[in-house]
FINUPA-850021 format. One record per residue (C-alpha): residue in one letter; y, x, z. Coordinates in Angstrom, 3 decimals, m for minus. Layout:
// residues N
rec residu: A north: Y east: X up: Z
...
***
This chain:
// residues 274
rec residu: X north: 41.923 east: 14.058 up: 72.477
rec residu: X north: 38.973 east: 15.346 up: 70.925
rec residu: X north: 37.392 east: 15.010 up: 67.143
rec residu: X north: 34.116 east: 14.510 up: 66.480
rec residu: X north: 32.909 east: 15.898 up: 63.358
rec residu: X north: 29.595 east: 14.528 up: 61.963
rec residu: X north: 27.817 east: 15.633 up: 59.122
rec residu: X north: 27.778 east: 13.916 up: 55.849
rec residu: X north: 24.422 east: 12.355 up: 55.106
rec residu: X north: 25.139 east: 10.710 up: 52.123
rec residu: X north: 22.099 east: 11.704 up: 49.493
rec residu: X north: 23.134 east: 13.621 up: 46.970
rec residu: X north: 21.359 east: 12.407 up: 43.717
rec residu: X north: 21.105 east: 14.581 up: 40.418
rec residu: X north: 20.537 east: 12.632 up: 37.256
rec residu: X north: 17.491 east: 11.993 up: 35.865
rec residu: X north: 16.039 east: 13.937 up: 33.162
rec residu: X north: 15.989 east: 12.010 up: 29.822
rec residu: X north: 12.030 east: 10.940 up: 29.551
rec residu: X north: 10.324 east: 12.437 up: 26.629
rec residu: X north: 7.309 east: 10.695 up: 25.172
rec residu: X north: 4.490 east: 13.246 up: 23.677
rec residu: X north: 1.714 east: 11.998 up: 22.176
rec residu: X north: m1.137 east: 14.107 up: 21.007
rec residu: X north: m2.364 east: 13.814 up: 17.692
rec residu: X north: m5.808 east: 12.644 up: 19.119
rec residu: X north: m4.306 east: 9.443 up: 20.396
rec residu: X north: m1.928 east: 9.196 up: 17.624
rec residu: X north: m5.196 east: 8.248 up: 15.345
rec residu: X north: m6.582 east: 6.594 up: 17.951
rec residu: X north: m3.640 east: 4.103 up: 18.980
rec residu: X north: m3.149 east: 3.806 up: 14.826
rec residu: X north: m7.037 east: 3.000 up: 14.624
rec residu: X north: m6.158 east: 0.506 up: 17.120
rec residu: X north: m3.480 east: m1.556 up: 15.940
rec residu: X north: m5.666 east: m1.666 up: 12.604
rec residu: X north: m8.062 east: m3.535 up: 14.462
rec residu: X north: m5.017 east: m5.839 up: 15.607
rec residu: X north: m4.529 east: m6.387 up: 11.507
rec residu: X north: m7.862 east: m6.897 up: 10.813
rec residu: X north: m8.423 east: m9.549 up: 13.956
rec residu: X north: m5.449 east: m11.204 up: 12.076
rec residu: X north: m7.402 east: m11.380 up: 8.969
rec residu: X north: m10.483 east: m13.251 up: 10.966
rec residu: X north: m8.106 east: m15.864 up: 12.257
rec residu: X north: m5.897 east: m16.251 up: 8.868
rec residu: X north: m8.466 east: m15.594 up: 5.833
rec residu: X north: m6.098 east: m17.255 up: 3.330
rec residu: X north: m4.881 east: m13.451 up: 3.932
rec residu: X north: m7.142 east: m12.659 up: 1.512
rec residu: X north: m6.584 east: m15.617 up: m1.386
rec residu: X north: m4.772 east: m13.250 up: m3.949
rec residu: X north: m6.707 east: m10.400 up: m3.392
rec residu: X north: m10.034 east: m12.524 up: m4.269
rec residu: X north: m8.916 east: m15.352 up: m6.687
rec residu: X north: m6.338 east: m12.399 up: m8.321
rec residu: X north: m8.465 east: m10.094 up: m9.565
rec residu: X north: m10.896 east: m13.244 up: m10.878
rec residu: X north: m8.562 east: m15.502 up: m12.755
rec residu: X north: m6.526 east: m12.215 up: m14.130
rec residu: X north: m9.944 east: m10.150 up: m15.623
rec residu: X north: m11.073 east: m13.351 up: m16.873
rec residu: X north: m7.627 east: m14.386 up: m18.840
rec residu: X north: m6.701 east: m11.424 up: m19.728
rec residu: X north: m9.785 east: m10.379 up: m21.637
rec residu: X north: m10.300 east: m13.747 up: m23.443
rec residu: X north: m6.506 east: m14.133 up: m24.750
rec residu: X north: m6.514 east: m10.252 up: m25.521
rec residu: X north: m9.901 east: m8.913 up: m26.588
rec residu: X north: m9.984 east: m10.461 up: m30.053
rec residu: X north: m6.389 east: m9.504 up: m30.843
rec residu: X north: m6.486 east: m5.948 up: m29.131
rec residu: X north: m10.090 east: m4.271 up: m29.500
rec residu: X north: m11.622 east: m7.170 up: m31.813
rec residu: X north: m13.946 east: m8.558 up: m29.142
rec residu: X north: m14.313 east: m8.730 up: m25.676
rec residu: X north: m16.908 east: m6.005 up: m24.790
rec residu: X north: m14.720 east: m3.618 up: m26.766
rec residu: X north: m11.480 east: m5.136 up: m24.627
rec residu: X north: m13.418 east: m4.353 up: m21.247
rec residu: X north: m12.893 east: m0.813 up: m21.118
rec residu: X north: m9.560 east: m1.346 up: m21.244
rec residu: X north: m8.387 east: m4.294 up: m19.215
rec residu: X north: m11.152 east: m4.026 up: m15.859
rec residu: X north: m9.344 east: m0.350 up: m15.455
rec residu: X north: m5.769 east: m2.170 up: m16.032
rec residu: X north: m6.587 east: m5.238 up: m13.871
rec residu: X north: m7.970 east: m3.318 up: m11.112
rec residu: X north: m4.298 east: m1.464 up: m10.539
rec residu: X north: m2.073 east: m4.021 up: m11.230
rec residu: X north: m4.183 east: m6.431 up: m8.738
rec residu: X north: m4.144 east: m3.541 up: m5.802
rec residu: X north: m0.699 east: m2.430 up: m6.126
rec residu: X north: 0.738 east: m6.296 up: m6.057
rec residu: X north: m1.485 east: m6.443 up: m2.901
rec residu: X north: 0.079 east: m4.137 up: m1.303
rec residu: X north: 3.590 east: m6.049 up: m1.355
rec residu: X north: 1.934 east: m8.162 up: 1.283
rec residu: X north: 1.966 east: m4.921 up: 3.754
rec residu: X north: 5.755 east: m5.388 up: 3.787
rec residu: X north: 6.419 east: m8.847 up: 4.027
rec residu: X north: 4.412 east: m9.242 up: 6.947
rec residu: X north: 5.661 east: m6.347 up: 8.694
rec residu: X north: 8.731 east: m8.227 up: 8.126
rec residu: X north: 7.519 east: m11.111 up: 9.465
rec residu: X north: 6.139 east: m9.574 up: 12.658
rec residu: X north: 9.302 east: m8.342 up: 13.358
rec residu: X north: 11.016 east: m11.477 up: 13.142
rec residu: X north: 8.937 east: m13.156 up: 15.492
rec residu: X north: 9.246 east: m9.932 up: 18.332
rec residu: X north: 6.036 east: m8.208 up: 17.981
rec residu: X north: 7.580 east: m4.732 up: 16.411
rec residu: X north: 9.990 east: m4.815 up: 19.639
rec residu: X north: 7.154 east: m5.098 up: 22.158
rec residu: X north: 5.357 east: m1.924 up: 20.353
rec residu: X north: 8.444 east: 0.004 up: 20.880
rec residu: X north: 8.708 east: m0.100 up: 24.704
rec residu: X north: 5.006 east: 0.902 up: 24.687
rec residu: X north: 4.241 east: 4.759 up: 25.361
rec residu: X north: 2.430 east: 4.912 up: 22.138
rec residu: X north: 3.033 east: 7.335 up: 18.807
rec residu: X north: 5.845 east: 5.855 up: 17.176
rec residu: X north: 4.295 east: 5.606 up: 13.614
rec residu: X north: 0.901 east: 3.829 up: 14.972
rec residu: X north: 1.993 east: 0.155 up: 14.570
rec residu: X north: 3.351 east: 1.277 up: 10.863
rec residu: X north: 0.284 east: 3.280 up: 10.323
rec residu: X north: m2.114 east: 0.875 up: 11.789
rec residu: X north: m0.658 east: m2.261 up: 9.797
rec residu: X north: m0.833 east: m0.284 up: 6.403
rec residu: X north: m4.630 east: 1.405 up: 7.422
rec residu: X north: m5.670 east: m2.583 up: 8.006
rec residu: X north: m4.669 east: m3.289 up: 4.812
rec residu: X north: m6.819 east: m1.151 up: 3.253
rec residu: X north: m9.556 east: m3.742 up: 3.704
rec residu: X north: m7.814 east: m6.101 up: 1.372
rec residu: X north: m7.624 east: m3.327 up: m1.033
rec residu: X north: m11.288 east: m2.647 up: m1.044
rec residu: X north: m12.033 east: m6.793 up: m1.529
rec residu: X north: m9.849 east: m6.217 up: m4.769
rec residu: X north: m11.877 east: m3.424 up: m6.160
rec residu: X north: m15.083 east: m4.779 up: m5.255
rec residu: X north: m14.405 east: m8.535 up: m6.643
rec residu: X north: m12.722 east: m6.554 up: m10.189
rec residu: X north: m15.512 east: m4.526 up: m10.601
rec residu: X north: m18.248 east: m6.740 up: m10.050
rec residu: X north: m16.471 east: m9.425 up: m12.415
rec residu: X north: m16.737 east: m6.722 up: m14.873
rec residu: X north: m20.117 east: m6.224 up: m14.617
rec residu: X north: m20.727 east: m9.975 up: m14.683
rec residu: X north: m18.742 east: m9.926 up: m18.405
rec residu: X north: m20.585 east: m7.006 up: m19.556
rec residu: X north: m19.123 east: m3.905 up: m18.249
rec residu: X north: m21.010 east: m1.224 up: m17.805
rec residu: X north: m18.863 east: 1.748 up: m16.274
rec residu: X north: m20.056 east: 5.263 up: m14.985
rec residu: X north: m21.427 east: 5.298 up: m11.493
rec residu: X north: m20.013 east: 7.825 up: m9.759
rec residu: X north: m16.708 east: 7.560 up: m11.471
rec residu: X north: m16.679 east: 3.843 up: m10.489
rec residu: X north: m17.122 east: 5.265 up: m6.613
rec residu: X north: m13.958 east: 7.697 up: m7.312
rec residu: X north: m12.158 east: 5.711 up: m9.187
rec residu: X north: m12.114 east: 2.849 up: m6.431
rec residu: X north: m11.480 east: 5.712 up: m3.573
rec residu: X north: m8.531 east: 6.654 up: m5.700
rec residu: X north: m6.776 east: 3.479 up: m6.247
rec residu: X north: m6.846 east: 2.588 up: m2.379
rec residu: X north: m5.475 east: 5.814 up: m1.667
rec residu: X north: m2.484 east: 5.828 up: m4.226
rec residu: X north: m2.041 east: 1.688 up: m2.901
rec residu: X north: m2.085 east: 2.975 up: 0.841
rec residu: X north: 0.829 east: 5.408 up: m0.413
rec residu: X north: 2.504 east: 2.825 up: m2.337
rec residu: X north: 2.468 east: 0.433 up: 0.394
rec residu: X north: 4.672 east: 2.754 up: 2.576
rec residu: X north: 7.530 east: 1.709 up: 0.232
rec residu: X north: 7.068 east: m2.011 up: 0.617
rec residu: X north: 6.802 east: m1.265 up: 4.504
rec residu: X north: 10.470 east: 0.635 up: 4.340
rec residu: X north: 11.665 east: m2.217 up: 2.321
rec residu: X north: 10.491 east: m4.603 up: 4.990
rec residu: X north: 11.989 east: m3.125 up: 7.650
rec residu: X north: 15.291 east: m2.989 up: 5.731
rec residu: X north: 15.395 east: m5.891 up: 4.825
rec residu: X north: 15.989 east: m8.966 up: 7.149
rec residu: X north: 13.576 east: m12.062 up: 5.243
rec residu: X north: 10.370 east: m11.759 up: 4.431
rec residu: X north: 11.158 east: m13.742 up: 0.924
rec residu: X north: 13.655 east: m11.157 up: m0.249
rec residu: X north: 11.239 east: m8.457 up: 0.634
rec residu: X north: 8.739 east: m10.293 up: m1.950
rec residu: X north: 11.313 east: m10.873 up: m4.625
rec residu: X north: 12.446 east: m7.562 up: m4.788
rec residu: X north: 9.158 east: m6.071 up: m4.703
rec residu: X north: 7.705 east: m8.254 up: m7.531
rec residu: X north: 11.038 east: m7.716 up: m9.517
rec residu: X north: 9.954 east: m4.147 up: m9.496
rec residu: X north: 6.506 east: m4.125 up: m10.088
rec residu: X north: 6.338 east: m7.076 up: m12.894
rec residu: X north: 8.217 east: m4.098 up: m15.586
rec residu: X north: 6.167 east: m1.525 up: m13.744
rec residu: X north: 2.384 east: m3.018 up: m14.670
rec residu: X north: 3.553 east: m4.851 up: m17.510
rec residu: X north: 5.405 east: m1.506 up: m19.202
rec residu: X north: 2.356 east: 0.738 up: m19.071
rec residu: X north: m0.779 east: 0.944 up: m20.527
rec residu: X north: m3.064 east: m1.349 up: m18.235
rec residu: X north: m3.035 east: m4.018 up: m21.012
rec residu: X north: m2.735 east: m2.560 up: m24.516
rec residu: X north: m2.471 east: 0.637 up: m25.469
rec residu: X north: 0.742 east: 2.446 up: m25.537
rec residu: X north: 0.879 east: 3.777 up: m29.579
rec residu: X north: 1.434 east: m0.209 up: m30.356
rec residu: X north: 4.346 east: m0.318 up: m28.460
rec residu: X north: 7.976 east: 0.413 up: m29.661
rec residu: X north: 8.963 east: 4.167 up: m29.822
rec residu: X north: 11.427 east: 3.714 up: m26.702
rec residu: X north: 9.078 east: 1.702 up: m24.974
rec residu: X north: 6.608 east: 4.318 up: m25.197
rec residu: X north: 9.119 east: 6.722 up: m23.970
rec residu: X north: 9.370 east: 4.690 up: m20.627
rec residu: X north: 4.932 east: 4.110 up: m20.350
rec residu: X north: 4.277 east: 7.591 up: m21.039
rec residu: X north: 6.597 east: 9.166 up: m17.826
rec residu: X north: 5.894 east: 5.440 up: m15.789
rec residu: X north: 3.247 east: 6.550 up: m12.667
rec residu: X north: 1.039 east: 3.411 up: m13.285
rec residu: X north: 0.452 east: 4.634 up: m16.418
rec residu: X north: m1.487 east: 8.065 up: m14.917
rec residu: X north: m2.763 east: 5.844 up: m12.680
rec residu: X north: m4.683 east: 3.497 up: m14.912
rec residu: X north: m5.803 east: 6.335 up: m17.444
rec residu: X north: m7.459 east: 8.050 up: m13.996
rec residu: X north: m9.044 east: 5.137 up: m13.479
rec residu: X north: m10.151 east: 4.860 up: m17.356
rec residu: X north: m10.955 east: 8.154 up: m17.434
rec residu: X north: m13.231 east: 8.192 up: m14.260
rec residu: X north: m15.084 east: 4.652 up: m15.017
rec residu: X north: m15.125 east: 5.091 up: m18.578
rec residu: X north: m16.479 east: 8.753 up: m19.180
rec residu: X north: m16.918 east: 9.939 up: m15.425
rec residu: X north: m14.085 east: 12.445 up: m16.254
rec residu: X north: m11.874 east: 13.754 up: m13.574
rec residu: X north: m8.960 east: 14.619 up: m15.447
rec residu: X north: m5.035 east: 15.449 up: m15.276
rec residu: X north: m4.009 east: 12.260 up: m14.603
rec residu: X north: m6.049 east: 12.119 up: m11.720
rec residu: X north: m4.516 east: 15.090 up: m10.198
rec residu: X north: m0.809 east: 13.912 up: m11.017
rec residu: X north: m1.808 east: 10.110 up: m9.165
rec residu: X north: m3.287 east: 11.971 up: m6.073
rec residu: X north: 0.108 east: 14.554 up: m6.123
rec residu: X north: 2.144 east: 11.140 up: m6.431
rec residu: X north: 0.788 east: 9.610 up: m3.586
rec residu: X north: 0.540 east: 12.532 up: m1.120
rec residu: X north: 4.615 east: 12.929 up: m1.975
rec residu: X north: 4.800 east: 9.396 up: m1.298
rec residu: X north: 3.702 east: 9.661 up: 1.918
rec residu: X north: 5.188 east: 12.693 up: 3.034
rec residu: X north: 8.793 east: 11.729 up: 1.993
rec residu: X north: 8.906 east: 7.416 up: 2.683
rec residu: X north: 6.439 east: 7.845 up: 5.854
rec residu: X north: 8.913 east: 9.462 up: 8.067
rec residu: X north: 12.046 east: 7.409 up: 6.909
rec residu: X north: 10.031 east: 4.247 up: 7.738
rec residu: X north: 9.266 east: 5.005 up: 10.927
rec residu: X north: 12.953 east: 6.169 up: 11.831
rec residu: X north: 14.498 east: 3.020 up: 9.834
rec residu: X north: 11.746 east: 1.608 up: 12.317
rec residu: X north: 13.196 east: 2.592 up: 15.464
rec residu: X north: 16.632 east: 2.283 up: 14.706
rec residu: X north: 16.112 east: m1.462 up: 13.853
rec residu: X north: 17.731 east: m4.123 up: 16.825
***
């Protein structure tokens, strides 16, 4: 009896190598540049997007000035100085709570899951959301400033130009912390409560609306240290007198931290989210 011996030829398979996905920084801006777009085309088919940024910034400047001037500055020219600065924050920081309840939404219905399997730069649906957003920021300023002007406010040109560039920039940085809150969180409601529950003591405890020496000592404690505060002296200081001064520096400083700390925890808290 004889044996045949034949050779295995079974394929011998090695496992895969994990895939790695590189993306240059080139198409990182671009692909972010592009799902801006996607925000913006939202805009065009939704414009009651835009209500609070445009009827905001109207009924607030308008109210504001003709309960306070009289009891604050003793008329309202004297008042505008003061509130059109104050108005102008408060109305582009609450805009930018919007940035993460939608996100929120979006993921709800699926659309944040869809990016994911996409070989894209995992930060450019984040980034491109919040950059799309700065549209509704520049409404804000626009409609604040030119209400002012319509009441009688007459603020320094070029300061006017840096003072706007400056509060989009520190409300693009503050709207990565609404974004990580709406990824977090798992309704787009609680997302808004929360963020208005902060920002209401925020706005309302600084200097934006009357100044800060007619406030309690230990209230003035908390306005002098509270970031909107240096925020809406910049802005004072830049429309008012065309100054660039320290607060300017300290809002910039704030908002580059900002973004260098909450920007990469969003986008992990991102990925890690079913």
């Amino acid at each position: 009896m004889t044996t045949t011996l034949t050779p295995d030829t079974r394929r011998v398979t090695t496992p895969a190598a994990p895939a790695t996905r590189s993306v240059s920084l080139t198409d990182t801006v671009t692909q972010s540049l592009t799902m801006a777009r996607r925000g913006l085309l939202k805009l065009k088919h939704n414009p009651e997007q835009l209500f609070d940024v445009v009827i905001q910034p109207l009924i607030f400047t308008v109210m504001f000035t003709y309960i306070f001037g009289g009891a604050i500055s003793g008329d309202v020219a004297s008042y505008l100085p003061i509130i059109i600065p104050g108005i102008l924050v408060q109305t582009v920081i609450t805009a930018s709570v919007v940035t993460g309840t939608q996100l929120r939404e979006d993921m709800d219905k699926g659309v944040f899951d869809r990016f994911k399997s996409l070989p894209i730069a995992r930060i450019s649906p984040l980034a491109g959301a919040l950059l799309s957003d700065v549209v509704r920021y520049t409404i804000a300023t626009t409609i604040t400033f030119a209400m002012g002007y319509a009441m009688g406010y007459r603020p320094d040109p070029l300061g006017l130009v840096v003072a706007g560039l400056l509060v989009i920039v520190c409300a693009f940085a503050i709207s990565w912390i609404f974004a990580l809150m709406g990824v977090l969180m798992n309704k787009a409601s609680a997302v808004q409560g929360i963020s208005m529950l902060i920002l209401f003591p925020l706005t309302f405890m600084s200097n934006a609306f009357v100044p800060a020496h007619t406030m309690p000592g230990w209230m003035q404690a908390f306005v002098n240290v509270n970031p909107v505060s240096h925020l809406v002296t910049a802005v004072r200081d830049l429309t008012n007198d065309g100054h660039f001064g320290i607060s300017v520096v300290w809002s910039l400083l704030g908002a580059a931290v900002i973004v260098v700390i909450v920007a990469p925890i969003t986008v992990r808290a991102y990925m890690r989210k079913a």
